[in-house]
C-alpha positions as CSV (number, residue, x, y, z in Angstrom):
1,X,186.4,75.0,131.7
2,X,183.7,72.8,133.4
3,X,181.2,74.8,135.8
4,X,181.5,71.2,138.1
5,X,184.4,69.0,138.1
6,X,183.8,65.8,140.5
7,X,187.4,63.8,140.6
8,X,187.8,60.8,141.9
9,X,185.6,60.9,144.8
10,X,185.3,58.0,147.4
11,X,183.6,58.0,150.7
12,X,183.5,55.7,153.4
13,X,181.1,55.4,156.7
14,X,183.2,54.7,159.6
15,X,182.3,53.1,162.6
16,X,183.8,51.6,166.0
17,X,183.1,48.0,164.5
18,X,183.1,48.5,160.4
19,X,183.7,50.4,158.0
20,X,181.4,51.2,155.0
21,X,182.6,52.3,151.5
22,X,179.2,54.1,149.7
23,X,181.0,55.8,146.7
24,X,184.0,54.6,145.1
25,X,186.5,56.6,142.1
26,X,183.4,58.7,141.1
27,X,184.6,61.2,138.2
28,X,182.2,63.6,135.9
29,X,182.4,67.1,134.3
30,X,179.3,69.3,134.1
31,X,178.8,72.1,131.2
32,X,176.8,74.9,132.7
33,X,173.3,75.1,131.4
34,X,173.4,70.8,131.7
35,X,170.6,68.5,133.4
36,X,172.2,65.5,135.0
37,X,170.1,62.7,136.5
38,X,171.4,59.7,138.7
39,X,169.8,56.5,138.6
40,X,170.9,52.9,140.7
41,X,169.7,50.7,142.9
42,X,169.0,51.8,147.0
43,X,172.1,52.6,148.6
44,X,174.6,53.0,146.2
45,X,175.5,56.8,147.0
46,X,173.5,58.8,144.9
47,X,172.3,61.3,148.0
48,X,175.6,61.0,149.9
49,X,177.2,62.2,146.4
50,X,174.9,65.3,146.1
51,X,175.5,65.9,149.8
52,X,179.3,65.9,148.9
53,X,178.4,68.2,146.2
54,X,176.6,70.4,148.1
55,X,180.1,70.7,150.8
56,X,177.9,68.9,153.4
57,X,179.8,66.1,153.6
58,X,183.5,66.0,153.0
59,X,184.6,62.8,151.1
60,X,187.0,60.7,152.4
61,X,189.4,60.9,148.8
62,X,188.9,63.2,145.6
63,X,187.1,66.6,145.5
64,X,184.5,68.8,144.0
65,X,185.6,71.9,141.8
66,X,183.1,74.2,141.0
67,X,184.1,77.1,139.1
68,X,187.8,76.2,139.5
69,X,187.7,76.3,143.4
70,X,188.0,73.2,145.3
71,X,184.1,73.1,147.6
72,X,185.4,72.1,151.2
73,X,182.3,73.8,153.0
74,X,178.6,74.8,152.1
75,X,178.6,77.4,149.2
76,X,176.0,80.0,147.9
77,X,176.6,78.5,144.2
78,X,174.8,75.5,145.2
79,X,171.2,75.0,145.8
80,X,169.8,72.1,147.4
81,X,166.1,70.5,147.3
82,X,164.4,67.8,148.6
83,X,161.5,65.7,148.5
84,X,160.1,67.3,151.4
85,X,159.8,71.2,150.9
86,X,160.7,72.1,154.6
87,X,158.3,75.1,154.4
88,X,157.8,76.5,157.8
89,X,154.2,75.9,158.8
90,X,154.2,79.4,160.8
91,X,155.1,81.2,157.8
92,X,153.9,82.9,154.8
93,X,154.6,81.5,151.5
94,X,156.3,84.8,151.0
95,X,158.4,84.8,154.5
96,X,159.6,81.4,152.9
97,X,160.8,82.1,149.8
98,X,162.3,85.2,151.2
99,X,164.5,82.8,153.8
100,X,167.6,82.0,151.8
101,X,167.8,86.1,150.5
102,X,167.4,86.7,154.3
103,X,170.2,84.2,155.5
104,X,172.5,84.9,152.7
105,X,172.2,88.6,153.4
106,X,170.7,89.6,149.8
107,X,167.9,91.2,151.3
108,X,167.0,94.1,149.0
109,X,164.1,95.4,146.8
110,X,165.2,93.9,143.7
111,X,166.5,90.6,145.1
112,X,162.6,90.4,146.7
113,X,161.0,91.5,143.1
114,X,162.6,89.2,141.8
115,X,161.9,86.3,144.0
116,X,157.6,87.3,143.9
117,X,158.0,87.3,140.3
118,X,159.4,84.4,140.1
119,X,156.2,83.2,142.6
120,X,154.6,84.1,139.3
121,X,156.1,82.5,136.8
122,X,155.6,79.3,138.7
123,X,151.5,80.0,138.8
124,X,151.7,80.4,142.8
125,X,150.8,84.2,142.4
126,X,148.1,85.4,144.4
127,X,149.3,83.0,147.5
128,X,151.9,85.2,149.1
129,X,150.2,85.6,152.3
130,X,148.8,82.0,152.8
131,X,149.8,79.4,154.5
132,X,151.9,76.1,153.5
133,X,149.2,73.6,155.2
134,X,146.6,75.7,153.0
135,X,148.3,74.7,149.5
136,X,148.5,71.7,147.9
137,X,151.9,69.2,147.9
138,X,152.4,70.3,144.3
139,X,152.0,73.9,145.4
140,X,154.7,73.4,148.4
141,X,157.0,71.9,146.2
142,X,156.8,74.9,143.8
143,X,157.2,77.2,146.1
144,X,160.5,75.4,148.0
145,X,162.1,75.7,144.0
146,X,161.4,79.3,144.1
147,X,162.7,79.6,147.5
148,X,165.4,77.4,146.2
149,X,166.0,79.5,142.6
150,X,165.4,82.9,144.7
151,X,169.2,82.9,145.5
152,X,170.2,82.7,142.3
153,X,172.1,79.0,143.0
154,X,174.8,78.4,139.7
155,X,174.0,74.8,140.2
156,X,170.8,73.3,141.7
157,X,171.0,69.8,143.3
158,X,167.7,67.8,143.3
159,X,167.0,64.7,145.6
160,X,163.8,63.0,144.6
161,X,162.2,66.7,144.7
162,X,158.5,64.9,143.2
163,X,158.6,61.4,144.3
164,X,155.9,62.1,146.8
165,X,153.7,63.6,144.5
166,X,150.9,62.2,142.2
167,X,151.2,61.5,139.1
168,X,149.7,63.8,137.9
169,X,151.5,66.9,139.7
170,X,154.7,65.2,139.0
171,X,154.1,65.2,135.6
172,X,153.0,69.0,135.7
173,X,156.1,69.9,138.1
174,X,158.2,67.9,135.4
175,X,157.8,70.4,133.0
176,X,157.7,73.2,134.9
177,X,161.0,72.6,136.5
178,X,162.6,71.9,133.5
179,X,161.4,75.1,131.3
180,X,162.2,77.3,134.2
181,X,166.0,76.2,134.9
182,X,166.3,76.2,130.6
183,X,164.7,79.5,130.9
184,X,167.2,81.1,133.4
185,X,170.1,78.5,132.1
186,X,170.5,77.1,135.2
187,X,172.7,73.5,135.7
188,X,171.0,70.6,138.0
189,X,171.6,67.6,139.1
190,X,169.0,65.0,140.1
191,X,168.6,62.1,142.2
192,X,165.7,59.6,141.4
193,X,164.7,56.0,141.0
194,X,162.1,57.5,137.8
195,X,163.8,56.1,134.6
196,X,161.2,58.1,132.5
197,X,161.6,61.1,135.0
198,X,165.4,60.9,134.1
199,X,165.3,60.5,130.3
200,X,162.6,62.6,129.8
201,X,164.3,66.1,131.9
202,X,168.0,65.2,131.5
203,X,170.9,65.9,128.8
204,X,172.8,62.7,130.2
205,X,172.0,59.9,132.8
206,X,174.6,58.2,135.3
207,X,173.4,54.7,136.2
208,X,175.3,53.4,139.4
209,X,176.2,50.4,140.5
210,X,175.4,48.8,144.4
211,X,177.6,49.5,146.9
212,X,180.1,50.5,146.7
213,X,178.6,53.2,144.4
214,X,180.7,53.0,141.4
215,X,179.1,54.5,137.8
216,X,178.2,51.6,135.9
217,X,177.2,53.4,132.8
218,X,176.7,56.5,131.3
219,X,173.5,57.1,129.3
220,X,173.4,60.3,126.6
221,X,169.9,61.8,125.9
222,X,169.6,61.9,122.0
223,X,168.7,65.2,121.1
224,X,165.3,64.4,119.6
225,X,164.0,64.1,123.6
226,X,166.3,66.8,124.7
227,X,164.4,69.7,122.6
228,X,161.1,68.5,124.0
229,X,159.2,68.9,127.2
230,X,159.2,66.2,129.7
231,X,155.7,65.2,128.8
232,X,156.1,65.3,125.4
233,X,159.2,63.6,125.0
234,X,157.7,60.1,127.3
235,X,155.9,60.1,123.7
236,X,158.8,60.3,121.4
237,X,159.7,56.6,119.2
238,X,162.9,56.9,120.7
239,X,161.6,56.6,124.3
240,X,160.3,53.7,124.9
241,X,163.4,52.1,123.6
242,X,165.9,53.8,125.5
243,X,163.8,53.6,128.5
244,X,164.1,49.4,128.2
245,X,167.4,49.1,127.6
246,X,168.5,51.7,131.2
247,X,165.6,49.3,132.9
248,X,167.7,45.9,131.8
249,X,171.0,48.0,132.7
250,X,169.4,48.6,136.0
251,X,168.0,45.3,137.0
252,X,171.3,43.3,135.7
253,X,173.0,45.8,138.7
254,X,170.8,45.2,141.4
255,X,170.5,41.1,140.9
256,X,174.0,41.0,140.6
């Protein structure tokens, strides 16, 4: 059985005066342990999806199984980050990544070893006791995963989690994101406008089509890219090539 079944979801933004279809028939099954990335053109529903996923937002038709129960609410399964890291300013590094233990009432010794060591494992230690505005945005962002990964989410949903990072860092964060959820076997889902960010972390790649979102295309890594790192697999022979065929796939979508 699939960790995530998404069938048939359609949602539609109602107003007084209109009424706006974003997603439209959207079906998928996720394997546990899988990286899946979503890629179209501005608008088409990639966020509200995740934010269906994440039992935000309920759709107006289909559902969201996860684990063979139907998601009608937020669930401790799912974790959720974003391009911002919402770290509170007044806070430790360590009050923050302690938040989501605090709030989900797994507040214990090991739950909080855990979560430190994680703090470690993601090169932040020695930085429990500063300050967010005295670390770097590649530092936040790191720290907002651990936050993130210290509730032991089955399924982690990413929106554009390094868009606002440089190139650099992203590149960095890149790999280090993806070893870590391989490393614990953790299944995500991302939402970017990166094609090499998407073909170089993910096992398969949704394109989607304007609105309504609809999905256009499905894209499956080749295994060659899969078993590398990020970085090295933007220098794989089979990049390049794969990376210009989603780019015509995507710019056909948004000019049509």
């Amino acid at each position: 059985m699939s960790l995530l079944k998404i069938e048939q979801i359609t949602h539609s933004y109602f107003t007084k005066k209109s009424v706006t279809t974003a997603l439209e028939n959207i079906s998928m099954e996720v394997e546990e342990g899988e990286f899946i990335s979503f890629l179209g053109p501005s608008g088409c529903g990639k966020t509200t999806l995740l934010s269906i996923i994440a039992g935000l937002i309920h759709p107006t038709n289909g559902k969201v199984i996860i684990d063979g129960e139907t998601i009608t609410k937020t669930v401790p399964s799912i974790g959720y980050m974003l391009q911002q890291d919402y770290l509170f300013p007044w806070k430790t590094i360590e009050e923050n990544i302690y938040l989501g233990l605090k709030t989900m009432n797994k507040w214990n010794k090991a739950e909080k070893k855990d979560a430190l060591h994680l703090l470690s494992e993601m090169g932040l230690k020695g930085v429990e006791t500063s300050y967010p505005k005295q670390l770097s945005g590649g530092m936040r962002q790191r720290a907002a995963l651990v936050r993130t990964l210290a509730t032991k989410p089955k399924i982690l949903l990413l929106d554009e989690p390094f868009s606002a990072l440089d190139y650099q860092t992203k590149l960095k964060l890149e790999n280090l994101v993806s070893s870590t959820l391989r490393d614990f076997h953790k299944t995500a889902l991302l939402v970017t406008h990166d094609i090499g960010e998407a073909i170089a972390m993910s096992d398969r790649i949704y394109l989607f089509s304007k609105k309504p979102g609809r999905i256009a295309k499905t894209f499956h890594i080749p295994k060659e890219l899969r078993d590398l790192s990020p970085f090295e697999a933007r220098q794989h022979e089979k990049y390049n090539p794969l990376f210009q065929e989603i780019w015509k796939e995507l710019d056909q979508l948004e000019t049509e």
